[in-house]
C-alpha positions in Angstrom: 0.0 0.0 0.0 1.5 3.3 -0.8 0.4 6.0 1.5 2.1 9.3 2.6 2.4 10.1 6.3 2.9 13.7 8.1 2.1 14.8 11.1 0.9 18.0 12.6 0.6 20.1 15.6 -1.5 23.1 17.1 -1.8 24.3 21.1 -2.3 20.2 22.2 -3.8 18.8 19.2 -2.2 16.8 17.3 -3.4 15.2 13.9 -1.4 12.1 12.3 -2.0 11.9 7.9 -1.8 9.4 6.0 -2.5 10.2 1.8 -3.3 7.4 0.3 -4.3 7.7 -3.6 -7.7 7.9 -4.2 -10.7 10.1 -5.3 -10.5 12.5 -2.3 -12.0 11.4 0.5 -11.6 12.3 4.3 -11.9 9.6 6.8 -11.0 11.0 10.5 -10.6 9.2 13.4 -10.7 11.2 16.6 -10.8 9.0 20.1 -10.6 5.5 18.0 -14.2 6.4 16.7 -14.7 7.3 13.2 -16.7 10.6 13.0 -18.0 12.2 9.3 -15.6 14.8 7.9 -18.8 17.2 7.3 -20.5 16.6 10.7 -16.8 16.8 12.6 -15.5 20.4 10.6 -19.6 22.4 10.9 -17.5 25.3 9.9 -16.8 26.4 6.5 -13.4 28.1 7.5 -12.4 25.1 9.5 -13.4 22.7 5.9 -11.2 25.0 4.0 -8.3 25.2 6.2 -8.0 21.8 6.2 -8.1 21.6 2.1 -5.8 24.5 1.4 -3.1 22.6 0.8 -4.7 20.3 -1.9 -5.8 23.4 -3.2 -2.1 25.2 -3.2 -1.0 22.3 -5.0 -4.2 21.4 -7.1 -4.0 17.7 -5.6 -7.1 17.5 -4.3 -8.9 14.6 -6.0 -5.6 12.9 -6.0 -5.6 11.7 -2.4 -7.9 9.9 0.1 -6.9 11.2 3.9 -7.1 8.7 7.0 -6.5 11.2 9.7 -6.3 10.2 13.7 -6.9 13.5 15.9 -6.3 13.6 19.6 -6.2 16.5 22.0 -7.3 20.0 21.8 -10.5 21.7 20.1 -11.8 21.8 17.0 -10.4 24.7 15.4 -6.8 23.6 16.3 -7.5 20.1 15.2 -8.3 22.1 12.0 -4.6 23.6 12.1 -2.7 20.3 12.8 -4.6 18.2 10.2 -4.0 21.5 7.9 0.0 21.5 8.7 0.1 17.0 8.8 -1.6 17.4 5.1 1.1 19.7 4.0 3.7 17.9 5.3 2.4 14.5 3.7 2.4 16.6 -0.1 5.9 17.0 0.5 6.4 13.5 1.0 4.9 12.7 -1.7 6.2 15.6 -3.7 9.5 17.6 -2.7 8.6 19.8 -5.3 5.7 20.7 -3.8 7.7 22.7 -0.7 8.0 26.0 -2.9 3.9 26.3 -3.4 3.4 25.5 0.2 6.2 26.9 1.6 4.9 30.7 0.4 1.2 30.4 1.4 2.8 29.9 4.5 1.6 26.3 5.0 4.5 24.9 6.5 5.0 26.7 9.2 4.3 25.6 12.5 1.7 27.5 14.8 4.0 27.6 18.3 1.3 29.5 20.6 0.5 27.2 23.1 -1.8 28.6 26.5 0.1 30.1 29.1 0.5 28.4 32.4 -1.1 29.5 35.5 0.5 31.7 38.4 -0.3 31.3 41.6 -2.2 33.8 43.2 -3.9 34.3 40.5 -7.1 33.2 38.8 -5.7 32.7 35.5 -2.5 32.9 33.5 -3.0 36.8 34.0 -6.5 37.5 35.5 -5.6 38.6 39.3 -8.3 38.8 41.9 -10.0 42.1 42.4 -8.5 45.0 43.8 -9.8 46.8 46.8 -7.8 49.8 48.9 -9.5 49.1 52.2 
């Protein structure tokens, strides 16, 4: 079986890709249960993140996608599948890197959530201030 494999990562999500050839079908696995690529993604923007770089590289009826998600929310799971897919073209493609490289889809997001202080309520978000 030939298949392409890339991984990617976003705050804690992170999204394993396989490409495998096909007619360009998602099949995403998040928590070892199979969910529907339209039911997962309701969003539009988050659907079209995650096909940007079949777009870029005008691949996109080229590949079926087994994708296994784990950690974070939705719209970071969008990210890391987007960045995994992008890595898995250049796999399959080294050529590919130029196209992908200047829309800027190779690049890897490194915000992650700040931690907590103590003494605090949040990462920043201190209790309220009183004078007496």
């Amino acid at each position: 079986m030939i298949q392409y494999y890339g991984t990617g990562k976003r705050k804690t999500a992170i999204a394993r890709v396989f490409l495998r050839p096909g007619n360009g079908k998602f099949e995403i696995v998040v928590n070892k249960k199979k969910r529907e690529f339209d039911q997962y993604f309701a969003v539009d923007l988050w659907k079209t993140n995650i096909k940007k770089p079949f777009f870029v590289t005008e691949t996109i009826d080229k590949f079926d996608a087994y994708i296994t998600l784990s950690g974070g929310g939705v719209s970071a799971q969008s990210e890391a599948i987007k960045l995994g897919v992008a890595r898995a073209l250049i796999r399959f493609n080294p050529e590919l890197r130029e196209k992908l490289k200047k829309e800027g889809l190779l690049t890897r997001d490194a915000r992650e959530k700040e931690r907590r202080k103590y003494g605090l309520h949040k990462a920043r978000k201190a209790p309220q201030y009183h004078k007496r």
